[in-house]
C-alpha positions in Angstrom: 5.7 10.7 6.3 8.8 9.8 4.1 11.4 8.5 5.4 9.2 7.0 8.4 10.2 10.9 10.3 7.6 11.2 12.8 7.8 14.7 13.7 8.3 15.7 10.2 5.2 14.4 9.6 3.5 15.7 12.3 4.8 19.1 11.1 3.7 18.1 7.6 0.0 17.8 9.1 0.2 20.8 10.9 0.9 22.3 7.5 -1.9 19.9 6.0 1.0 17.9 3.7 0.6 14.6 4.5 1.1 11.1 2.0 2.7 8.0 2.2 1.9 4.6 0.8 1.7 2.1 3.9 0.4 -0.8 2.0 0.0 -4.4 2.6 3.0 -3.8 5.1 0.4 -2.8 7.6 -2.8 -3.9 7.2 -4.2 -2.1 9.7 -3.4 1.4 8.2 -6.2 1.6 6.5 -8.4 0.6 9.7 -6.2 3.8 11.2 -6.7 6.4 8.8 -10.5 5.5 8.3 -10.9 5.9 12.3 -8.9 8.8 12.1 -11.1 10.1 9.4 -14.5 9.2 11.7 -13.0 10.9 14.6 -12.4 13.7 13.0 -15.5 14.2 11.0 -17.8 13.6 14.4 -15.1 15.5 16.6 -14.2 18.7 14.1 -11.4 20.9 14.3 -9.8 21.6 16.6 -10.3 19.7 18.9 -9.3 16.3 16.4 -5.8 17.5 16.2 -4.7 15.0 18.9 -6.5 12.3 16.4 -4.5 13.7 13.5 -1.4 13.4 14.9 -1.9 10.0 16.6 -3.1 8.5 13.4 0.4 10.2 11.0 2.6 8.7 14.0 1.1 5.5 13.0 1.2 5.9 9.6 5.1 7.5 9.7 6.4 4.3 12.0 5.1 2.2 9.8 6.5 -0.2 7.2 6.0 0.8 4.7 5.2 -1.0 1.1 4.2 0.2 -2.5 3.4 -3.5 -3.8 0.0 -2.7 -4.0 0.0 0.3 -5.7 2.8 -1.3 -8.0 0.6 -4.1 -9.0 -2.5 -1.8 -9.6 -0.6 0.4 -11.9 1.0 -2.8 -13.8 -2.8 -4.3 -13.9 -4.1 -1.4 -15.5 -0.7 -0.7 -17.7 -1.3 -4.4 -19.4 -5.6 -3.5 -19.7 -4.5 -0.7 -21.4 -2.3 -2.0 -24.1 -4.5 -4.6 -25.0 -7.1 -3.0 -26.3 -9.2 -5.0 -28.1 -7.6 -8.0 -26.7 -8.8 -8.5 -23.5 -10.5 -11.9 -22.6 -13.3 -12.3 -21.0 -13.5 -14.3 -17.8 -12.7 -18.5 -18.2 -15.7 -20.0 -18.6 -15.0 -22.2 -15.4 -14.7 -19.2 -13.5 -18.8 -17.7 -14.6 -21.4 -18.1 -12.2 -23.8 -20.1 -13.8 -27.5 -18.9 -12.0 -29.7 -19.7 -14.7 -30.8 -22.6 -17.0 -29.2 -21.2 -20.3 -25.9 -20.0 -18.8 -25.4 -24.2 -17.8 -26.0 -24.4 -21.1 -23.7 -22.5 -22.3 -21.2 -24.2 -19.7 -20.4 -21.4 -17.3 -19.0 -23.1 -14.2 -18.4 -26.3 -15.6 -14.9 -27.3 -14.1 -14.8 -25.2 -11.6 -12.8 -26.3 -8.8 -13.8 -24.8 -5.3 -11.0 -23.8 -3.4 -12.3 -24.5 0.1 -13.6 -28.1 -1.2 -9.5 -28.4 -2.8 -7.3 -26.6 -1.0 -4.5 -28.4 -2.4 -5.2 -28.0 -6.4 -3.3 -25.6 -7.6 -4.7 -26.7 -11.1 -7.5 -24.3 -12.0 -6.2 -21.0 -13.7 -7.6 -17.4 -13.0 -6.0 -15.5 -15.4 -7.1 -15.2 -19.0 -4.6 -17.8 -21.4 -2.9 -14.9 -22.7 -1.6 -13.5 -19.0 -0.4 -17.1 -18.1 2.2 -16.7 -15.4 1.7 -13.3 -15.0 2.5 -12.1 -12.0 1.2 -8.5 -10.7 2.0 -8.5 -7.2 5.7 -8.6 -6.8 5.4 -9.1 -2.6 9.0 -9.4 -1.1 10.2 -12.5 0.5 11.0 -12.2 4.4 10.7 -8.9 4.6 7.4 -6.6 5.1 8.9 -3.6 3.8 9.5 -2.2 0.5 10.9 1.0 -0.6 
């Protein structure tokens, strides 16, 4: 599907050689190929072949965007080199079910986002990530290559 080529795609299925990273361009890509996927495992070959090649369309004319799988691999890049240094989750940020877990002030200062839509005071991130920012989504545009 590079290059957004649909009938090199196409071909590409026929030859079962088929990946491209759609992304948060297209939301519903996933809903496509997981469809596709149903179709074809209730359908069977051959007669899913029209499914196949209506779904890599799709996917080929997409936009396409790797912020997601940028992010992921950045996420788990920084988990990795801190070893032994992660933080556990904020305090603020625990669910606090029990009797002893109040006690030990999980939840306290929690601010809940649909009760304060505005605040943009209450941190998610552990101290040490402050500012951090994972997912590097483009501005104006819905396509990244």
């Amino acid at each position: 599907m590079r290059g957004s080529d649909v009938d090199a795609s196409i071909y590409r299925l026929a030859r079962m050689f088929a990946s491209e990273d759609v992304g948060l361009a297209d939301p519903l890509a996933m809903a496509q190929a997981v469809a596709c996927y149903q179709a074809c495992h209730v359908i069977g070959m051959p007669e899913c072949n029209v499914n196949l090649a209506q779904c890599v369309a799709y996917l080929a004319l997409a936009p396409k965007s790797v912020c997601v799988y940028r992010a992921i691999g950045a996420a788990q890049k920084v988990v990795r080199e801190s070893a032994g240094q992660n933080e556990g989750v904020p305090l603020h940020l625990r669910n606090a079910p029990t009797k002893l877990m109040k006690e030990l002030e999980y939840g306290k200062g929690y601010i809940y986002p649909p009760d304060y839509p505005c605040s943009s005071s209450q941190t998610y991130l552990p101290q040490s990530l402050s500012g951090y920012k994972f997912l590097n989504w483009p501005d104006g545009s819905a396509t990244d290559r």
